[in-house]
MMTF fields as JSON, N, C-alpha, C and O atoms, coordinates in Angstrom:
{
  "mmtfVersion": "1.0.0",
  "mmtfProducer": "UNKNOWN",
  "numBonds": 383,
  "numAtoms": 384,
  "numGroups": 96,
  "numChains": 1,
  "numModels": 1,
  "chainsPerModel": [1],
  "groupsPerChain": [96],
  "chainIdList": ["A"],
  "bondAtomList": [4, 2, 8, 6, 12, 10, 16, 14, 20, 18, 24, 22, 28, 26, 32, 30, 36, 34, 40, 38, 44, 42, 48, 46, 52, 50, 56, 54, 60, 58, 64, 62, 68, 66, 72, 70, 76, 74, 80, 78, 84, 82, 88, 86, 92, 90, 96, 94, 100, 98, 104, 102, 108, 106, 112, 110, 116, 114, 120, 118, 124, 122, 128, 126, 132, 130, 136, 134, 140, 138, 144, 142, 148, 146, 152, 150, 156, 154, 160, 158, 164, 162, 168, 166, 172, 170, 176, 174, 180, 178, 184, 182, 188, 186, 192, 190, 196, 194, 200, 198, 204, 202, 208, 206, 212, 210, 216, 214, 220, 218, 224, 222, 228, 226, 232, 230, 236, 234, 240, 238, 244, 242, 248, 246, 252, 250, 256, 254, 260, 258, 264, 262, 268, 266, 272, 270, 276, 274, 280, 278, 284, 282, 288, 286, 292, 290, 296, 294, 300, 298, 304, 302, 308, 306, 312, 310, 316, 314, 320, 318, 324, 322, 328, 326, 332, 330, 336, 334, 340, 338, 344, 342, 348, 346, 352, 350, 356, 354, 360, 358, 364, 362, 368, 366, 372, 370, 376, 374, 380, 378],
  "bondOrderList": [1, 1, 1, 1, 1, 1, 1, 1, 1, 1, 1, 1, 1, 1, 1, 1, 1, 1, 1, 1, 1, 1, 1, 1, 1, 1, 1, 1, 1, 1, 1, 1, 1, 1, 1, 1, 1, 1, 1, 1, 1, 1, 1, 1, 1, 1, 1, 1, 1, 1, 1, 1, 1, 1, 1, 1, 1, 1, 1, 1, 1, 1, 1, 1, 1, 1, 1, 1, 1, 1, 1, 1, 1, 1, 1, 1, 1, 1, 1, 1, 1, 1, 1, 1, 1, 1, 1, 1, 1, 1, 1, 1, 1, 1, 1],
  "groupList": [{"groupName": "UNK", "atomNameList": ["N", "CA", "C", "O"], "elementList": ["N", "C", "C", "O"], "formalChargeList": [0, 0, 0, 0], "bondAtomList": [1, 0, 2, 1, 3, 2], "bondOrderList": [1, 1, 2], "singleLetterCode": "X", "chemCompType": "L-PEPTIDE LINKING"}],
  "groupTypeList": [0, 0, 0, 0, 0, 0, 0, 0, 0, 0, 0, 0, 0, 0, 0, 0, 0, 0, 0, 0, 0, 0, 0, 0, 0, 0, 0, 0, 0, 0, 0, 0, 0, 0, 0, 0, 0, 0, 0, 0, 0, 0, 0, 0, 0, 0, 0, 0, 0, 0, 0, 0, 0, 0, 0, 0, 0, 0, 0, 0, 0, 0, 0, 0, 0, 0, 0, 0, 0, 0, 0, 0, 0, 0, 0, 0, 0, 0, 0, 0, 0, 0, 0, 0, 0, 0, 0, 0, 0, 0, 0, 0, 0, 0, 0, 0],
  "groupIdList": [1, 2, 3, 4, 5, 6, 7, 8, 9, 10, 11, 12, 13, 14, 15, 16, 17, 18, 19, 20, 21, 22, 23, 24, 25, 26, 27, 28, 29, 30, 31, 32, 33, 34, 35, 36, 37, 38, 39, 40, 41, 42, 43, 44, 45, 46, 47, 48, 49, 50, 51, 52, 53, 54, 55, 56, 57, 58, 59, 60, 61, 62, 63, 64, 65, 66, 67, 68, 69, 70, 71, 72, 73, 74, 75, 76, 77, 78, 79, 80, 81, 82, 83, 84, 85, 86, 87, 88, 89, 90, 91, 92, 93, 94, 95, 96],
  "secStructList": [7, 2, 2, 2, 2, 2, 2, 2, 2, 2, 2, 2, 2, 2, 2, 2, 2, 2, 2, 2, 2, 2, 6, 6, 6, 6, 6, 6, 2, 2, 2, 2, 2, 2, 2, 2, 6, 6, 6, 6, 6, 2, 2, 2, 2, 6, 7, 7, 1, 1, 7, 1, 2, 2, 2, 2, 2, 2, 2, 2, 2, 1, 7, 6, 6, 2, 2, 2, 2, 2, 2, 2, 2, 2, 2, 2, 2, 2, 2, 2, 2, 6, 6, 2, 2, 2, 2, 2, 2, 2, 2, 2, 2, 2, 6, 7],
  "xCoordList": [-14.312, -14.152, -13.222, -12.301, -13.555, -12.749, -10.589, -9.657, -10.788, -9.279, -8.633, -7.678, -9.815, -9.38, -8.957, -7.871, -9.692, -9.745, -8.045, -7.513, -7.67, -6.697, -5.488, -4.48, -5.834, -4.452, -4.766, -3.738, -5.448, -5.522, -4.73, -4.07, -5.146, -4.561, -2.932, -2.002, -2.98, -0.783, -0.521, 0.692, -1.309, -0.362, 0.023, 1.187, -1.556, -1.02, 0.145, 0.716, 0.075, 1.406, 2.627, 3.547, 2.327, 3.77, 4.574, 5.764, 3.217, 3.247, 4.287, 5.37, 3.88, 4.126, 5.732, 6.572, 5.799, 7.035, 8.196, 9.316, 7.71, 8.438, 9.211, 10.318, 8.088, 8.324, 9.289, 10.375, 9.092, 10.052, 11.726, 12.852, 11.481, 13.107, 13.391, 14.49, 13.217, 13.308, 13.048, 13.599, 12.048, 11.308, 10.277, 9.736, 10.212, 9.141, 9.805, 9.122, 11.232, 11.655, 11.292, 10.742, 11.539, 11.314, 9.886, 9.804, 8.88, 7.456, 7.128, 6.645, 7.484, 7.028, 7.362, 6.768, 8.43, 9.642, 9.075, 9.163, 8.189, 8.027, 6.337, 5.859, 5.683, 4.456, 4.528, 3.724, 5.572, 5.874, 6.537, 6.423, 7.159, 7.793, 6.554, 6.381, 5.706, 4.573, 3.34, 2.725, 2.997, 2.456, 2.977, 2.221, 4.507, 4.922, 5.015, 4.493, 5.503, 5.102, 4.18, 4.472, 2.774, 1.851, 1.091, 0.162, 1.983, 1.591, 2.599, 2.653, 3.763, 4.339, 3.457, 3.371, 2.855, 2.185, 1.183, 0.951, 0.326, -0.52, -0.165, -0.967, 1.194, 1.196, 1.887, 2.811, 2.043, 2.849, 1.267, 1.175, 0.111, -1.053, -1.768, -2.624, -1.71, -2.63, -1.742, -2.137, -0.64, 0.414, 0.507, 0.505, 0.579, 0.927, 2.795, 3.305, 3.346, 4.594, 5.245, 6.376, 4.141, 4.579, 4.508, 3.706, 5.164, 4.996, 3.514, 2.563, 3.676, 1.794, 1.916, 0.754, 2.819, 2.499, 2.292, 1.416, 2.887, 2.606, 1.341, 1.008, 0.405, -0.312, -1.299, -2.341, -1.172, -2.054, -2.131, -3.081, -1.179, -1.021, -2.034, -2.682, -1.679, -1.894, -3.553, -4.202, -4.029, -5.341, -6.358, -7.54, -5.626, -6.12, -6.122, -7.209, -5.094, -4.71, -5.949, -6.621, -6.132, -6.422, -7.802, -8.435, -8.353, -9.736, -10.786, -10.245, -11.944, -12.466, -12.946, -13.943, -12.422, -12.636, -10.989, -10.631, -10.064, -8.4, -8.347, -7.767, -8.94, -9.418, -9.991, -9.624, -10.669, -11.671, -10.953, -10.901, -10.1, -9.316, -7.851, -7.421, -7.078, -6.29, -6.428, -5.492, -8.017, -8.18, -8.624, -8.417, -9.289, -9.735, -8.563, -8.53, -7.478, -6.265, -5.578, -5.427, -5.252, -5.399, -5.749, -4.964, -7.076, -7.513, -7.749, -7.795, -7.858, -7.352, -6.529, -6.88, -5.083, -3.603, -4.012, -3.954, -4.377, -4.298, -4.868, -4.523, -6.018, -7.24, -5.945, -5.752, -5.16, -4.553, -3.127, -2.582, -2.481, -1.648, -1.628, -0.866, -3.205, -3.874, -3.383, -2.202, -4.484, -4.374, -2.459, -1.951, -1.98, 0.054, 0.293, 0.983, -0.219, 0.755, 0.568, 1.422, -1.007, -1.422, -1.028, -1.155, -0.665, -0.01, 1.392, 1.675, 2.572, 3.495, 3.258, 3.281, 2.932, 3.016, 2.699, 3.639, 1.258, 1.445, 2.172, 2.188, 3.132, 4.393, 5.264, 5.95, 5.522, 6.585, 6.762, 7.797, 5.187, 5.362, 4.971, 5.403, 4.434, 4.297, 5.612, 5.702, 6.589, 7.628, 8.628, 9.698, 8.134, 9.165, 9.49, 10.407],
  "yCoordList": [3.86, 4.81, 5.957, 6.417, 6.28, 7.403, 7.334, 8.134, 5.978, 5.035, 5.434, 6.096, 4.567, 5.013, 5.998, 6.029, 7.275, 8.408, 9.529, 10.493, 8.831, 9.227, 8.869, 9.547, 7.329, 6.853, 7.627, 7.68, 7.899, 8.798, 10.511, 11.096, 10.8, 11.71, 11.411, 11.91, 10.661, 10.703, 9.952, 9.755, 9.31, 9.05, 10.289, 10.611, 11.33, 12.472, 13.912, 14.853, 13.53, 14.609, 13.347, 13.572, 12.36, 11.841, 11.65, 11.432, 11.851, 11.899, 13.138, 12.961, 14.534, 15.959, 16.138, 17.012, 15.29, 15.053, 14.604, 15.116, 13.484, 12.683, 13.456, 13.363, 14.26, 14.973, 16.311, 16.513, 16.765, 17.622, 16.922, 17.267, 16.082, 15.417, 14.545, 14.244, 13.698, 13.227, 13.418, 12.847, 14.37, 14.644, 13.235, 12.45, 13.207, 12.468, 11.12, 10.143, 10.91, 9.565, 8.766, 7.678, 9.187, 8.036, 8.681, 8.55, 9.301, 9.009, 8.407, 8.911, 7.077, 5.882, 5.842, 5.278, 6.6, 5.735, 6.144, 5.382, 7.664, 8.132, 7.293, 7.068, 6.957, 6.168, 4.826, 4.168, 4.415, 2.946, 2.492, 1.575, 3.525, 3.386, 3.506, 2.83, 4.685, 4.735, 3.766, 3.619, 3.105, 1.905, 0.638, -0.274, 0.488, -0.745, -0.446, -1.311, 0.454, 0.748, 0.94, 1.334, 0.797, 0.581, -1.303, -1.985, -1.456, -3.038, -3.564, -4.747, -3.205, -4.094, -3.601, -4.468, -2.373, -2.057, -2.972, -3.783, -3.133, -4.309, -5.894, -6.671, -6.059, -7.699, -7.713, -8.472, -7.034, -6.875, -7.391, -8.239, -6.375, -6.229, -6.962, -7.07, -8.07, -9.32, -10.154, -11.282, -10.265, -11.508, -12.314, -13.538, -11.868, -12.899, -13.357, -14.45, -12.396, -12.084, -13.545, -14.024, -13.982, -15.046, -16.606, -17.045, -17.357, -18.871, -19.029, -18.248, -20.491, -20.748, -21.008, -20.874, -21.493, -21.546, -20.264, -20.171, -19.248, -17.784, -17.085, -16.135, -17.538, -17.379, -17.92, -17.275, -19.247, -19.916, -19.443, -19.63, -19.02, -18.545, -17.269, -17.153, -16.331, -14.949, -14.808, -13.826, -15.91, -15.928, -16.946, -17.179, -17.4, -18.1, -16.943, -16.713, -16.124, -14.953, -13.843, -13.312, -13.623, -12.09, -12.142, -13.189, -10.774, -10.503, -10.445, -10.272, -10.482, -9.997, -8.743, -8.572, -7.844, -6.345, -6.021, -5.491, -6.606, -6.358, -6.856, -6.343, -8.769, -9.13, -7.681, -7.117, -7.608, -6.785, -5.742, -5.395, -4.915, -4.085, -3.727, -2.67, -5.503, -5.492, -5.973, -6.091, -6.627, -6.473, -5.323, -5.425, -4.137, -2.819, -2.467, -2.352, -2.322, -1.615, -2.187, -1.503, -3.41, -4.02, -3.867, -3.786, -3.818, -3.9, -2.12, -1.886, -1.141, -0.041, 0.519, 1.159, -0.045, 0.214, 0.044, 0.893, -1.206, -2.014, -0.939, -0.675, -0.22, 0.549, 1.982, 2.407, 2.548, 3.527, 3.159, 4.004, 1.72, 1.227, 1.155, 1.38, 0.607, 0.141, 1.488, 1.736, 2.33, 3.815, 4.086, 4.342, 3.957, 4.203, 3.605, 4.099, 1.976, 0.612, 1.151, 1.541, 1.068, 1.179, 2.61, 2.854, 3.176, 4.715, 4.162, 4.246, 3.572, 3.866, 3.119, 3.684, 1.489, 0.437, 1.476, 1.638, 2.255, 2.688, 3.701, 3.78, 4.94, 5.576, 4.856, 5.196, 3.431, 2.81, 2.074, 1.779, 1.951, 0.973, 2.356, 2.307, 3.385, 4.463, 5.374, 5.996, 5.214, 5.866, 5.084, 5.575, 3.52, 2.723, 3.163, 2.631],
  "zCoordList": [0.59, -0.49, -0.077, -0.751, 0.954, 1.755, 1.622, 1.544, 1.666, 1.646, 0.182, -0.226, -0.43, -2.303, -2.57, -3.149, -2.234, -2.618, -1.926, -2.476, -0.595, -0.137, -0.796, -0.997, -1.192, -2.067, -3.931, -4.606, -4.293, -5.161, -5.248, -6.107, -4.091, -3.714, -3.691, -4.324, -2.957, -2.625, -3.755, -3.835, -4.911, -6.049, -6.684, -6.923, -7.085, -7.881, -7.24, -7.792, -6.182, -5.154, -5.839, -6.626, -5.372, -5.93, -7.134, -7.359, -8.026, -9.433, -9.563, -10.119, -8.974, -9.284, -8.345, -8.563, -7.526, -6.551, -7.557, -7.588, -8.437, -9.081, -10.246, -10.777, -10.378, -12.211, -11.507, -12.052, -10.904, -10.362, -9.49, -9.849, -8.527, -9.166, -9.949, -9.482, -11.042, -12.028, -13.229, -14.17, -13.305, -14.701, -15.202, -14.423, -16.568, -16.922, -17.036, -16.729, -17.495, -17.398, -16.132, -16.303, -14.896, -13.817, -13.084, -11.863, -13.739, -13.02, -11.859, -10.845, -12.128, -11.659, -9.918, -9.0, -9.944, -8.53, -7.475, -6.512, -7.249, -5.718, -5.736, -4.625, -6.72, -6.662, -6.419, -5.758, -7.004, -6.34, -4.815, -4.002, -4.959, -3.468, -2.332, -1.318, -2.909, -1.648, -1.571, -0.515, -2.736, -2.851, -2.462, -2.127, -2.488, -2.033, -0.294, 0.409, 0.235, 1.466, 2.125, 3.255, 1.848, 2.366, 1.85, 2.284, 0.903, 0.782, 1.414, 1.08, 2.452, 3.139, 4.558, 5.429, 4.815, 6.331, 5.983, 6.88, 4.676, 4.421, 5.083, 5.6, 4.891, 5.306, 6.027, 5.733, 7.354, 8.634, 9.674, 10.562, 9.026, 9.715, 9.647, 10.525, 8.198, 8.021, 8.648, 8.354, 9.434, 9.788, 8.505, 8.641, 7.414, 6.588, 6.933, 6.687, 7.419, 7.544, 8.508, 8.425, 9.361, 10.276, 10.13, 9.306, 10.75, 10.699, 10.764, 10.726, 10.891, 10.813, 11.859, 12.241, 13.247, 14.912, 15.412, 16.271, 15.083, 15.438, 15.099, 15.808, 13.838, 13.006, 13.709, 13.821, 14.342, 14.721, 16.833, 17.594, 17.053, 18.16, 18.926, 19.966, 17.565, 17.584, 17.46, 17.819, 16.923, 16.58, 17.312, 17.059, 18.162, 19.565, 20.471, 21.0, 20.782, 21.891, 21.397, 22.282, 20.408, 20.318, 20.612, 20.74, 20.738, 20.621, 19.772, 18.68, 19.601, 18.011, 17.868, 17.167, 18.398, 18.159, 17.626, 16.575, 18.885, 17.25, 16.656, 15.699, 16.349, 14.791, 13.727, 12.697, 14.351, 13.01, 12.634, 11.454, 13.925, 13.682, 12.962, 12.498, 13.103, 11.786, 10.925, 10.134, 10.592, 9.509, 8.543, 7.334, 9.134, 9.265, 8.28, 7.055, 9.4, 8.853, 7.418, 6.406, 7.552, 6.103, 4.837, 3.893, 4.78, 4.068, 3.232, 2.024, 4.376, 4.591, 3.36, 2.369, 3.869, 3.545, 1.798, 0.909, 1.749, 0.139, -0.737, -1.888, 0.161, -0.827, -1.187, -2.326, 0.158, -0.397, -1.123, -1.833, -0.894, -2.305, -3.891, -4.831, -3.575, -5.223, -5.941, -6.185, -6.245, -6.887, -7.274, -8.366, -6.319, -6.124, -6.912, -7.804, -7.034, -7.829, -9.23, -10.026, -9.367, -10.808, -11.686, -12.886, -10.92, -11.62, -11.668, -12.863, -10.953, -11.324, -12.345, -13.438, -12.296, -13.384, -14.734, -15.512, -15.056, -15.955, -16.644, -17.872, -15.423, -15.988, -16.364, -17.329, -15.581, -16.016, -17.789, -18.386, -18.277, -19.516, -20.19, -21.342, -19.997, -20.876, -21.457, -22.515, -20.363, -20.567, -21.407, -21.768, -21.783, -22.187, -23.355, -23.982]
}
């Protein structure tokens, strides 16, 4: 919850970021940008990013305390994306 509540936070700064250099036409751009950047730290940290020998490598090698831990972070990231995505998506079709 703690996660949610942070990405709540940096949507409405970005919201107020946005409207001050763009005004109300482009809302959307400093919320999307900070939502899509934490959904690419999202799939750097799940290795979705890798082959399946690397995939399958990485998860023979590792531990299960940095298992848990990038998944931790993961899942993390997504909670403070979500709140970002769903605000710009809706400046973006509100402003249409």
């Amino acid at each position: 919850m703690k996660y949610l509540s942070i990405g709540v936070f940096l949507s409405l700064c970005s919201v107020f970021i946005s409207k001050i250099l763009w005004g109300m036409e482009k809302m959307y751009v400093v919320p999307g940008t900070v939502g899509c950047i934490f959904i690419v730290i999202s799939m750097v940290f799940s290795g979705s990013m890798a082959s399946g020998d690397r995939m399958r490598a990485n998860f023979a090698t590792e531990t299960t305390e940095h298992r848990d831990e990038r998944h931790k972070i993961t899942i993390n990231s997504l909670y403070i994306a979500l709140p970002n995505i769903i605000v710009a998506v809706l400046f973006y079709y509100l402003n249409k």
